[in-house]
Each structure stands twice: as C-alpha cells, then as structure tokens.
PDB file of the backbone (N, CA, C, O) and the ligand in Angstrom, with CONECT records:
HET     ZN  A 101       1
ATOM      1  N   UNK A   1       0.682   9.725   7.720  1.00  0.00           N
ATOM      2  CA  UNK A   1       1.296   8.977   6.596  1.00  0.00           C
ATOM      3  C   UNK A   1       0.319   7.921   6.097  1.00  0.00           C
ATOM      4  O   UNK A   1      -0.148   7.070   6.855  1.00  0.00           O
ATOM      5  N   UNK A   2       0.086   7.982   5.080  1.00  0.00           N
ATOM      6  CA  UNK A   2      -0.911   7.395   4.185  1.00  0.00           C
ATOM      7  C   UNK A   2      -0.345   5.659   4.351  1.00  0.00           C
ATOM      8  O   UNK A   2       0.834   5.308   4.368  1.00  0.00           O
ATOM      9  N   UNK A   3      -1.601   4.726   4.466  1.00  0.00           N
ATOM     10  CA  UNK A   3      -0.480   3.161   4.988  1.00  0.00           C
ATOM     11  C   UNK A   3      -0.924   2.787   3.012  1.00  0.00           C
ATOM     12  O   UNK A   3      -1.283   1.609   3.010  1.00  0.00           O
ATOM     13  N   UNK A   4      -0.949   2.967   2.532  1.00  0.00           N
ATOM     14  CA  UNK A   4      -1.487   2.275   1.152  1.00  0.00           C
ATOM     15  C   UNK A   4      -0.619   3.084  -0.158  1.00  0.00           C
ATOM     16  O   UNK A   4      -0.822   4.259  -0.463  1.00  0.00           O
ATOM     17  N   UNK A   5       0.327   2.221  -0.803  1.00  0.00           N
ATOM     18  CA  UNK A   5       1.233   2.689  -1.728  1.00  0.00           C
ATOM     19  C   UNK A   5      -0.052   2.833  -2.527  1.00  0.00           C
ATOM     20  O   UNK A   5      -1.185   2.371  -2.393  1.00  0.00           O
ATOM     21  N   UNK A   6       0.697   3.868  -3.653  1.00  0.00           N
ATOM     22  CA  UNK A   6      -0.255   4.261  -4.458  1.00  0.00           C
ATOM     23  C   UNK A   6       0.735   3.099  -5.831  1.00  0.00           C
ATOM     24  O   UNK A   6       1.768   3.429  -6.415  1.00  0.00           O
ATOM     25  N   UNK A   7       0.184   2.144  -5.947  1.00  0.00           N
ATOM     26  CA  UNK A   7       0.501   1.057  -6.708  1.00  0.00           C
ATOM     27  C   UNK A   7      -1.377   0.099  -7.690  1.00  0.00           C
ATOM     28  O   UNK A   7      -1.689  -1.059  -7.967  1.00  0.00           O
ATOM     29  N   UNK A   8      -1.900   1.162  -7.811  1.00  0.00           N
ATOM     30  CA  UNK A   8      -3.058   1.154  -8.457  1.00  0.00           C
ATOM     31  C   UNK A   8      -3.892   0.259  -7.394  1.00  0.00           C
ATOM     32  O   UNK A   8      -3.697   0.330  -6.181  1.00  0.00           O
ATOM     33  N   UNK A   9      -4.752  -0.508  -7.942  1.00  0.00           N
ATOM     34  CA  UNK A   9      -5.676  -1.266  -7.095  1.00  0.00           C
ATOM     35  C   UNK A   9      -5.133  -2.371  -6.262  1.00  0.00           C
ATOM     36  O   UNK A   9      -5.461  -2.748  -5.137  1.00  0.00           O
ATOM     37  N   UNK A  10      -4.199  -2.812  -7.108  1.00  0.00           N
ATOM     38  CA  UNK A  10      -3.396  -3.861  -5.925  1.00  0.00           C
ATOM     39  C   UNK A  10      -2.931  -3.008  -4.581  1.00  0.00           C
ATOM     40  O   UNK A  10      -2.593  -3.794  -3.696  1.00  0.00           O
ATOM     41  N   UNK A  11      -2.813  -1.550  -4.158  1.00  0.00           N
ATOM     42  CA  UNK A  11      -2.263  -1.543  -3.141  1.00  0.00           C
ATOM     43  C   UNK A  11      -2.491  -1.864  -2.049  1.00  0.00           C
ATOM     44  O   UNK A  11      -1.605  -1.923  -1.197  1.00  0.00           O
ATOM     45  N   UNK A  12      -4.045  -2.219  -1.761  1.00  0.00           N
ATOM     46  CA  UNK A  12      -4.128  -2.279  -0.409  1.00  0.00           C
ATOM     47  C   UNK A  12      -3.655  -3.971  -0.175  1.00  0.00           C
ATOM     48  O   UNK A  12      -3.937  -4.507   0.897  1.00  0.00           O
ATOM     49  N   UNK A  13      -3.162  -4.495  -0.907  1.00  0.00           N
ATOM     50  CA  UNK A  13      -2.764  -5.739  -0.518  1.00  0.00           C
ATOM     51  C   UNK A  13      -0.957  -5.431   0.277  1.00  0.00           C
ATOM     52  O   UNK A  13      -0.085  -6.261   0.535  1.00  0.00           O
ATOM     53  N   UNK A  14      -0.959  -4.430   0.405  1.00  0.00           N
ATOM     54  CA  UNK A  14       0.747  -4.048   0.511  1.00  0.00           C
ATOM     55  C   UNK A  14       1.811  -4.374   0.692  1.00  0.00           C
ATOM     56  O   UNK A  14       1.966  -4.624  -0.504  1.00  0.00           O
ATOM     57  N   UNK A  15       3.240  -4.746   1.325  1.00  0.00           N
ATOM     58  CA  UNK A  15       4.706  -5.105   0.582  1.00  0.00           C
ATOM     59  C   UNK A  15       4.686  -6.121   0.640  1.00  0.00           C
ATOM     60  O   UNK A  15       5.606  -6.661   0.025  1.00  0.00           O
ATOM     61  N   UNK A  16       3.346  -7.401   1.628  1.00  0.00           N
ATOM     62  CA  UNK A  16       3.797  -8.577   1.740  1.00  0.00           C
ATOM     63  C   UNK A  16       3.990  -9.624   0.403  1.00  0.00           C
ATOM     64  O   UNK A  16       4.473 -10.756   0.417  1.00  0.00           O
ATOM     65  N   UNK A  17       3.524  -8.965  -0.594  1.00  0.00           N
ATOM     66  CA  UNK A  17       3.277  -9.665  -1.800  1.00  0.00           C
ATOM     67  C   UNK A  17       4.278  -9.299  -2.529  1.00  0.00           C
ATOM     68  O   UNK A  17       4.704  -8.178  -2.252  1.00  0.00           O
ATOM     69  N   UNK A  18       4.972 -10.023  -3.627  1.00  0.00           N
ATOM     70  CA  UNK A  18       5.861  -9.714  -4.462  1.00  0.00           C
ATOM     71  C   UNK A  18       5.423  -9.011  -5.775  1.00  0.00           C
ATOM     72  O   UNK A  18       4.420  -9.560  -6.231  1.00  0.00           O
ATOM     73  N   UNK A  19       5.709  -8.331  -6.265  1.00  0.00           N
ATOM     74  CA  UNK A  19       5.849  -8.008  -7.845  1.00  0.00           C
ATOM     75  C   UNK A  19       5.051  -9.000  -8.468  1.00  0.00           C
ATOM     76  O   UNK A  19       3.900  -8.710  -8.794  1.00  0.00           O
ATOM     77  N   UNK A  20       5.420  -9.915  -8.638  1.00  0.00           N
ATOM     78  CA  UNK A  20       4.540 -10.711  -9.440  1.00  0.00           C
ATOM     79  C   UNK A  20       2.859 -10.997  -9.262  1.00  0.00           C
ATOM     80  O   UNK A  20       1.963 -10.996 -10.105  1.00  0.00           O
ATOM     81  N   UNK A  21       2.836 -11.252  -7.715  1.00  0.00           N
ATOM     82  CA  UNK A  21       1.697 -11.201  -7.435  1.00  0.00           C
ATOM     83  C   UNK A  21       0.891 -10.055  -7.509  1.00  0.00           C
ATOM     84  O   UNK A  21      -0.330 -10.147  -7.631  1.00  0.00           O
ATOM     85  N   UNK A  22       1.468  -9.006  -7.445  1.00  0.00           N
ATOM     86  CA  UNK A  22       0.516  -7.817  -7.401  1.00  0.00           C
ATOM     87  C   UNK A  22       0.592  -7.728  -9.098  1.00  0.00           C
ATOM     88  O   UNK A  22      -0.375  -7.024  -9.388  1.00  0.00           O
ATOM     89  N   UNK A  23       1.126  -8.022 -10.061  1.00  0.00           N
ATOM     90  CA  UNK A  23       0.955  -8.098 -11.294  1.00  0.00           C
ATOM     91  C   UNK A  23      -0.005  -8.659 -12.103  1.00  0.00           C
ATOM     92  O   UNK A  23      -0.426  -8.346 -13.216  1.00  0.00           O
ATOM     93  N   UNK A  24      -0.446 -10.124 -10.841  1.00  0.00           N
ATOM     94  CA  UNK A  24      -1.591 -10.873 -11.340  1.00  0.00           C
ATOM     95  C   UNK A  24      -2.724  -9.704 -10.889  1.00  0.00           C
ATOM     96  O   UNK A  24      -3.427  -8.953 -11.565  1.00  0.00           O
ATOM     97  N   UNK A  25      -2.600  -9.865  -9.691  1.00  0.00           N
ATOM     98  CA  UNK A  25      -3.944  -9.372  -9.030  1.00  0.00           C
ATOM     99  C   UNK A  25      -4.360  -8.530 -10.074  1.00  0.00           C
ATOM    100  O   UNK A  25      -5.412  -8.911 -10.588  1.00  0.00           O
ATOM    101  N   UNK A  26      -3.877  -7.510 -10.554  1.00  0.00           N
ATOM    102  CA  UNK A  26      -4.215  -6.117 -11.700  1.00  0.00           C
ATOM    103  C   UNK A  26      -4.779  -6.907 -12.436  1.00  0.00           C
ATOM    104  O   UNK A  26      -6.000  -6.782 -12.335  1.00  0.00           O
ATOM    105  N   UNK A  27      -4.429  -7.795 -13.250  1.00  0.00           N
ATOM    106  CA  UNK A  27      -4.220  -9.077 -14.013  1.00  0.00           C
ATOM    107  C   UNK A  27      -6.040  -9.248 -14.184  1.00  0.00           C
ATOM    108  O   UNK A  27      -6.856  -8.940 -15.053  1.00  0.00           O
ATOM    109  N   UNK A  28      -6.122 -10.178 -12.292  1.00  0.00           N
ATOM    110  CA  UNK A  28      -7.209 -10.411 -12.277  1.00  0.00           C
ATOM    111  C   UNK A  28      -8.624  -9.522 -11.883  1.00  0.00           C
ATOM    112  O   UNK A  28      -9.759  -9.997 -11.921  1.00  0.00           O
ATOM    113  N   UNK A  29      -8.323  -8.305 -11.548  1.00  0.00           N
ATOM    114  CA  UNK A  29      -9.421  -7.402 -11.588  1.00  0.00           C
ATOM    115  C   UNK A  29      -9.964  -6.459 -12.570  1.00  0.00           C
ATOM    116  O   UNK A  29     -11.074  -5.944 -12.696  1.00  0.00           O
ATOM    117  N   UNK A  30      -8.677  -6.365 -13.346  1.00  0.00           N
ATOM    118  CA  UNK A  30      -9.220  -6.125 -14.973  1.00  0.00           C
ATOM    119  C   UNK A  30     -10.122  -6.831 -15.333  1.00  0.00           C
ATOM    120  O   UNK A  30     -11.088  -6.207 -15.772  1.00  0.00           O
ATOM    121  N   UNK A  31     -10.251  -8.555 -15.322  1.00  0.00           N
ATOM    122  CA  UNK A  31     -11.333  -9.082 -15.628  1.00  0.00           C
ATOM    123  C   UNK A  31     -12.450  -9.014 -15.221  1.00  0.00           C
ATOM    124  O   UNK A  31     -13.437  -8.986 -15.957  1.00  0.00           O
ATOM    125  N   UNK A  32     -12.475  -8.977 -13.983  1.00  0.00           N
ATOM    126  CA  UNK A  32     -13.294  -8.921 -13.100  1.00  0.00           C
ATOM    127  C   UNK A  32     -14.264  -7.427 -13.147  1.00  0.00           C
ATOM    128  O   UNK A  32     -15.346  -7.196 -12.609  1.00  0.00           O
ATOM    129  N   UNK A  33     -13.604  -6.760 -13.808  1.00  0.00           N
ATOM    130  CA  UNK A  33     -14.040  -5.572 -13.508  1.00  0.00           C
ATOM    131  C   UNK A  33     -14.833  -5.198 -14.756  1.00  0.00           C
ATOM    132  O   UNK A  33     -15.752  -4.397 -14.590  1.00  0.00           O
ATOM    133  N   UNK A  34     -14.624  -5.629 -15.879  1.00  0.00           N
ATOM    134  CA  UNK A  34     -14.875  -5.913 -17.219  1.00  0.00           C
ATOM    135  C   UNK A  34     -16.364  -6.769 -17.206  1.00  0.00           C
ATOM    136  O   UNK A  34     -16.636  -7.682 -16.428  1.00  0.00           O
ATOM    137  N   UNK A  35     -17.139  -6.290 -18.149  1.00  0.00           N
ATOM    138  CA  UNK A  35     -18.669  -6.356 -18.143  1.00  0.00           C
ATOM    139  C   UNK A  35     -18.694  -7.430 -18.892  1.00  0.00           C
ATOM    140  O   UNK A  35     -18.361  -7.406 -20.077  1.00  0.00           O
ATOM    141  N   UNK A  36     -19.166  -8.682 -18.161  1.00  0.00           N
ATOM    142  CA  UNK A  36     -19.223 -10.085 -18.486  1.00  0.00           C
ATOM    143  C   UNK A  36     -20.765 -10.067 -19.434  1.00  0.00           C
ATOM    144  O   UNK A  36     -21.715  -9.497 -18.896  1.00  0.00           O
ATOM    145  N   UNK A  37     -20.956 -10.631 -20.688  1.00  0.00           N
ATOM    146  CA  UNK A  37     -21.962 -10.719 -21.240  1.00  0.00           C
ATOM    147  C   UNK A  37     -22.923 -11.997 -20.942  1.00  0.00           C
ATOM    148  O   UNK A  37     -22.449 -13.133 -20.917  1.00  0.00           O
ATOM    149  N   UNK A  38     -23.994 -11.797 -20.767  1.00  0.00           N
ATOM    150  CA  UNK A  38     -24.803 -13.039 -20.341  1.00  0.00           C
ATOM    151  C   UNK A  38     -24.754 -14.133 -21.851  1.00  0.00           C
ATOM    152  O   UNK A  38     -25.040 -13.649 -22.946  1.00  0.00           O
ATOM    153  N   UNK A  39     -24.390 -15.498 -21.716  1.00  0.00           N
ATOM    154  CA  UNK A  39     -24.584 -15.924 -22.857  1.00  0.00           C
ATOM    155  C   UNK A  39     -25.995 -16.351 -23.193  1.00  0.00           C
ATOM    156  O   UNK A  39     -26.283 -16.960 -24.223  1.00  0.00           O
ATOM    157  N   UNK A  40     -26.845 -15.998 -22.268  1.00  0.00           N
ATOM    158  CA  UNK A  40     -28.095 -16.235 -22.072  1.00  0.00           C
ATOM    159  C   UNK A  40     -29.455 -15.341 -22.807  1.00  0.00           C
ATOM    160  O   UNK A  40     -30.339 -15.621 -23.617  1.00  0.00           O
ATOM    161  N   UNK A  41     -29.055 -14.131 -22.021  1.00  0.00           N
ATOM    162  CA  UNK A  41     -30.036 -12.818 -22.702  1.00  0.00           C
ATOM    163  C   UNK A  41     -29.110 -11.709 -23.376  1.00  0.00           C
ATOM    164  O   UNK A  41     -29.612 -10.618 -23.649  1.00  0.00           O
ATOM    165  N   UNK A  42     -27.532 -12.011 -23.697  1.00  0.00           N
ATOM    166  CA  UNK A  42     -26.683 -11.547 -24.241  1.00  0.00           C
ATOM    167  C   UNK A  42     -26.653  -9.802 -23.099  1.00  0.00           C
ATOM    168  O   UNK A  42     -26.122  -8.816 -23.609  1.00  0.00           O
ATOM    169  N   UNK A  43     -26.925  -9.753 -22.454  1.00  0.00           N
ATOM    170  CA  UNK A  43     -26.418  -8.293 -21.749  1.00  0.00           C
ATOM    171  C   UNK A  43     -25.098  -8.311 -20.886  1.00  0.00           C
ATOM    172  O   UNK A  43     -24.795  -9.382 -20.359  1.00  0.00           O
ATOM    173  N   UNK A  44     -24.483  -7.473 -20.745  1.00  0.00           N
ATOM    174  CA  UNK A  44     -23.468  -7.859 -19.938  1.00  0.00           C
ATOM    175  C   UNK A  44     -23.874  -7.168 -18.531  1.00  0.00           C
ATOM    176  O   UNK A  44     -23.641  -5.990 -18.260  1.00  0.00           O
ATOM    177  N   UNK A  45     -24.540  -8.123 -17.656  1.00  0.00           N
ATOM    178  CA  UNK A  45     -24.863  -8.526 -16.590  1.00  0.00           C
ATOM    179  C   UNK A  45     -24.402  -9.409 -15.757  1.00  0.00           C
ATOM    180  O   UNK A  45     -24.896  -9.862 -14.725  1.00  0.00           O
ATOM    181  N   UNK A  46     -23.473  -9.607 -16.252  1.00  0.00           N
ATOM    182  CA  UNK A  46     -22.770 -11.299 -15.218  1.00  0.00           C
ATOM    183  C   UNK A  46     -22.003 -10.732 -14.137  1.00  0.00           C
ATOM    184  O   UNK A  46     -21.269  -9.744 -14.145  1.00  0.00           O
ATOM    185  N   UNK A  47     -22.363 -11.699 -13.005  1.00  0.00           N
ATOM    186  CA  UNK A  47     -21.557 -10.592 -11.913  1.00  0.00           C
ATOM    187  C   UNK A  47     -20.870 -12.145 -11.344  1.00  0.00           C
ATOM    188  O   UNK A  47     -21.352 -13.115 -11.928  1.00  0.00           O
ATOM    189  N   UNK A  48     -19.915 -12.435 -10.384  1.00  0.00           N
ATOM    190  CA  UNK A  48     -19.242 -13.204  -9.829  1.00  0.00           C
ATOM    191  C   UNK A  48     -19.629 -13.264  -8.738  1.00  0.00           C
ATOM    192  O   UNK A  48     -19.429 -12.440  -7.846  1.00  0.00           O
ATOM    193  N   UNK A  49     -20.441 -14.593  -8.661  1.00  0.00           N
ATOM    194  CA  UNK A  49     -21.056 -14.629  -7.159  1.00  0.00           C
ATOM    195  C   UNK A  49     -19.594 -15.310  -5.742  1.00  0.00           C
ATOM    196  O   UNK A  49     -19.336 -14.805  -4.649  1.00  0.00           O
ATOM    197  N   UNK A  50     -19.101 -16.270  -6.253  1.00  0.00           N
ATOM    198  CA  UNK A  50     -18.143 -16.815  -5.832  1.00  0.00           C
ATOM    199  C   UNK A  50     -17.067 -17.396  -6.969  1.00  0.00           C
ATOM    200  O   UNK A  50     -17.097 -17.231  -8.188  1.00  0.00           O
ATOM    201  N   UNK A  51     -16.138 -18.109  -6.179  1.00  0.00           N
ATOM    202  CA  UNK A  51     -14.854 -18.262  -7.233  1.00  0.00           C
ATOM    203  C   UNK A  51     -15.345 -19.252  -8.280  1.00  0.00           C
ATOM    204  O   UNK A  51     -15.294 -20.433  -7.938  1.00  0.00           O
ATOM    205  N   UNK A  52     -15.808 -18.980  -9.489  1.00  0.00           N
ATOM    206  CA  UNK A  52     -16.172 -19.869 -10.466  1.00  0.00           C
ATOM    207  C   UNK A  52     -18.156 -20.178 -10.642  1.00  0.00           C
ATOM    208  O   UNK A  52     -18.893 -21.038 -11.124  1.00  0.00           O
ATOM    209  N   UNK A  53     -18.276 -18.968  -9.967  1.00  0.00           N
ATOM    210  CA  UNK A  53     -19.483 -19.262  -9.830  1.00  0.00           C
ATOM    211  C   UNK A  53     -20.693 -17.442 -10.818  1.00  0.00           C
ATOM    212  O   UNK A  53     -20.918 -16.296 -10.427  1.00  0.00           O
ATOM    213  N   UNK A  54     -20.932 -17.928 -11.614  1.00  0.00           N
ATOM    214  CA  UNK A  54     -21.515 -16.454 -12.285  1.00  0.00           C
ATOM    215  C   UNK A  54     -22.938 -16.469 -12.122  1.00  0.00           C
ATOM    216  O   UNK A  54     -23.565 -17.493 -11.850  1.00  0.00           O
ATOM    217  N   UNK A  55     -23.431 -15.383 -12.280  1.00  0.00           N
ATOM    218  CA  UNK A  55     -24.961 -15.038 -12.091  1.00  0.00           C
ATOM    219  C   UNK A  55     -25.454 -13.431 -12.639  1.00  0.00           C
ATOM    220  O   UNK A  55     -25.088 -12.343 -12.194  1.00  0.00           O
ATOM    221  N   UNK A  56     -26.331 -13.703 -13.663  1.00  0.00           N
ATOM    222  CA  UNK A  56     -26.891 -12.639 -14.611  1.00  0.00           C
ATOM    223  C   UNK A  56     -27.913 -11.587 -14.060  1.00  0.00           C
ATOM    224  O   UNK A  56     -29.043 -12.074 -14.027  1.00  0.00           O
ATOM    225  N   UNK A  57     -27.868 -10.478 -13.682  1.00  0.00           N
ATOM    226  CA  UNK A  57     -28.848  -9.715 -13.042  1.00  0.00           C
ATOM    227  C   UNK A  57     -30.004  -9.746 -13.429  1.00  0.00           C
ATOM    228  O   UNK A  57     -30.992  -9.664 -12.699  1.00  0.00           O
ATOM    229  N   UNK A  58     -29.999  -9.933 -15.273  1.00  0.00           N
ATOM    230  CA  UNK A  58     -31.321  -9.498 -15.784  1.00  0.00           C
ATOM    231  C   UNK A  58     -31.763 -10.723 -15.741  1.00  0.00           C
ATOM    232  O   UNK A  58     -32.843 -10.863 -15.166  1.00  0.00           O
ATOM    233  N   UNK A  59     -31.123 -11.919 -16.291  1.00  0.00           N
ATOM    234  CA  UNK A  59     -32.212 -13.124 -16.334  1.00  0.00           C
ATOM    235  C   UNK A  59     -32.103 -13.913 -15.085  1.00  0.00           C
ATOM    236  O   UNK A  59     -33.183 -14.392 -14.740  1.00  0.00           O
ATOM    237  N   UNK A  60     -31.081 -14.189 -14.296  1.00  0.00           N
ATOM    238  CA  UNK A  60     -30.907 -14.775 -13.599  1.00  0.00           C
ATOM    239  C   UNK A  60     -30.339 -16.126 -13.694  1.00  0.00           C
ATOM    240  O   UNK A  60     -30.471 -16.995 -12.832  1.00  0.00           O
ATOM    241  N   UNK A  61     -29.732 -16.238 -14.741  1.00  0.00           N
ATOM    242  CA  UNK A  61     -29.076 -17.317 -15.117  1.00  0.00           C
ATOM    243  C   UNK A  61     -27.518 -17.439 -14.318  1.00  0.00           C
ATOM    244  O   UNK A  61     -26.791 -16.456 -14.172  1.00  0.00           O
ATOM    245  N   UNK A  62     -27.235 -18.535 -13.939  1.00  0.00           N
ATOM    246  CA  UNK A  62     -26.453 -18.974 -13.160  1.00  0.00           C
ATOM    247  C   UNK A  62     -25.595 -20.162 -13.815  1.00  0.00           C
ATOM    248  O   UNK A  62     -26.011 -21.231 -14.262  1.00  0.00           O
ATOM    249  N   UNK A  63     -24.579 -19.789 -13.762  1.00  0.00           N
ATOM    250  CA  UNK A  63     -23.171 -20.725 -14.434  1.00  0.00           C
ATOM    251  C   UNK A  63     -22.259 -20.790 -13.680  1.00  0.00           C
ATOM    252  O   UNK A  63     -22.224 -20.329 -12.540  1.00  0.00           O
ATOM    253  N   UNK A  64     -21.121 -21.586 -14.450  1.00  0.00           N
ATOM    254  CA  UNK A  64     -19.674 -22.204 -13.624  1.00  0.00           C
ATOM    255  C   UNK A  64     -19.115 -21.830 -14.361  1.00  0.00           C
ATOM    256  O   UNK A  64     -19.509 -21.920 -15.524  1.00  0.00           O
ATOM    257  N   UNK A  65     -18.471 -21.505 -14.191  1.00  0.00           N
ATOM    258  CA  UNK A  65     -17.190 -20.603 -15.014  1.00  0.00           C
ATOM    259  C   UNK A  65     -15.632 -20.758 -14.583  1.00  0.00           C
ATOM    260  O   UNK A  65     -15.377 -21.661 -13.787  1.00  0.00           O
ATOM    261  N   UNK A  66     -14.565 -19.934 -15.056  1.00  0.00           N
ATOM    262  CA  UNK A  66     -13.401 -20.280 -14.519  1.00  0.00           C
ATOM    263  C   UNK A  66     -13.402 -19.199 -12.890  1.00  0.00           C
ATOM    264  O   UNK A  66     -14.244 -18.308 -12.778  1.00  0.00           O
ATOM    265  N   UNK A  67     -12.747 -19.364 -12.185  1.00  0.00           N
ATOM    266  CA  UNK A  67     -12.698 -18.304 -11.096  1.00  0.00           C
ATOM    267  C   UNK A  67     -12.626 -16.877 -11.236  1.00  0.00           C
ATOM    268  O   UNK A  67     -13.158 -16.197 -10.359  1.00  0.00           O
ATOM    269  N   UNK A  68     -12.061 -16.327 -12.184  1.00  0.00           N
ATOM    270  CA  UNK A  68     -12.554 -14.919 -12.669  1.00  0.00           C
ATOM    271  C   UNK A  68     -13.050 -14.603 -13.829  1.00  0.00           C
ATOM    272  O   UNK A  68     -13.113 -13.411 -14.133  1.00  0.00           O
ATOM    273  N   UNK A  69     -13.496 -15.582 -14.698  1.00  0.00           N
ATOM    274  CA  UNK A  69     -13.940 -15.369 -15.943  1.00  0.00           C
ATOM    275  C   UNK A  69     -15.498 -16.155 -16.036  1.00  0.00           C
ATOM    276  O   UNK A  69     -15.542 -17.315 -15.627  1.00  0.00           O
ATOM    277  N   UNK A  70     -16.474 -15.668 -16.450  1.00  0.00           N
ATOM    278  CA  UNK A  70     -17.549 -16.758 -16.734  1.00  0.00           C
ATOM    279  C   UNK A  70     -17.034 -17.501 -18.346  1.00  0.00           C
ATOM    280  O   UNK A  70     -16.266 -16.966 -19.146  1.00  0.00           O
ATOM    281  N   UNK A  71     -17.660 -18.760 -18.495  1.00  0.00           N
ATOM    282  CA  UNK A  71     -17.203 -19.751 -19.544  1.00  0.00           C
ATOM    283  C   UNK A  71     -15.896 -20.445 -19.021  1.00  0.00           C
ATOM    284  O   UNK A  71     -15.340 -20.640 -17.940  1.00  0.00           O
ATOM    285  N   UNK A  72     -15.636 -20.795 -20.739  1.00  0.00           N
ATOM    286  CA  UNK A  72     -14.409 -21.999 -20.104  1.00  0.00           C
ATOM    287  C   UNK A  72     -13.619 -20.912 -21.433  1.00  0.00           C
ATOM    288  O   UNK A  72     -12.400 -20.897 -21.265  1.00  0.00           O
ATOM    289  N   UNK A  73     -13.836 -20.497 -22.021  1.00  0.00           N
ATOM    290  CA  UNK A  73     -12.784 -19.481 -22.768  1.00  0.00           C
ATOM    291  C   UNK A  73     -12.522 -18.338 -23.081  1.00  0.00           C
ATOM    292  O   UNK A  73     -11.491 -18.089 -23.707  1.00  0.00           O
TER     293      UNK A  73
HETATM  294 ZN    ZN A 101     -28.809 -13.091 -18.585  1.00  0.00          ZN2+
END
C-alpha cells in the first residue's frame, strides 16, 4: 500500500496537515517552481538559496527577496 495520497505535490506532507495548508503549499511551489528572472542579466536563473534569500546561476547575483519569491513584488 502506497503511504503517499496522490494529492499532487503536497502529498508527501500527508493527513497531518489540513486542507488549507496543503492548499498553500501548492500555492507555494508553483512559485517556486516558476523560472525567476534575474533582474540583473534578465535570464531566468534565480534559484532560492534559503528562505528569502535568491541567487542567479548565470551572473551570480545575490538578493533578498520575500521567502518564495525574489523582489518585494
Ligand atoms: Zn543574473
């Protein structure tokens, strides 16, 4: 028996979380998953080094950002 609902990417977090939370999570890995553009050398290279923390493959430019988003908007 398979331990992981098939509840898209949130599942392996499984029943301890409510609905809502697994609503964000989707929420927040859509973003995350989504090709951040460097505002720097304009490529979308931005990868999430830590929570609020971004970094560009090609140039190497390094920012603060919100926890899953680079920038403030
Ligand atoms: Zn860059």
């Amino acid at each position: 028996m398979p331990r992981t609902k098939k509840v898209g990417s949130s599942g392996r977090f499984g029943a301890r979380y409510g609905k809502g939370v697994k609503k964000r999570v989707i929420e927040i890995e859509r973003v995350q998953k989504r090709k951040h553009v460097c505002p720097h050398c304009l490529k979308p290279g931005m990868r999430r080094l830590a929570s609020g923390i971004w970094t560009c493959r090609k140039c190497g430019l390094k920012i603060a950002g919100k926890a899953y988003e680079p920038g403030t908007g």
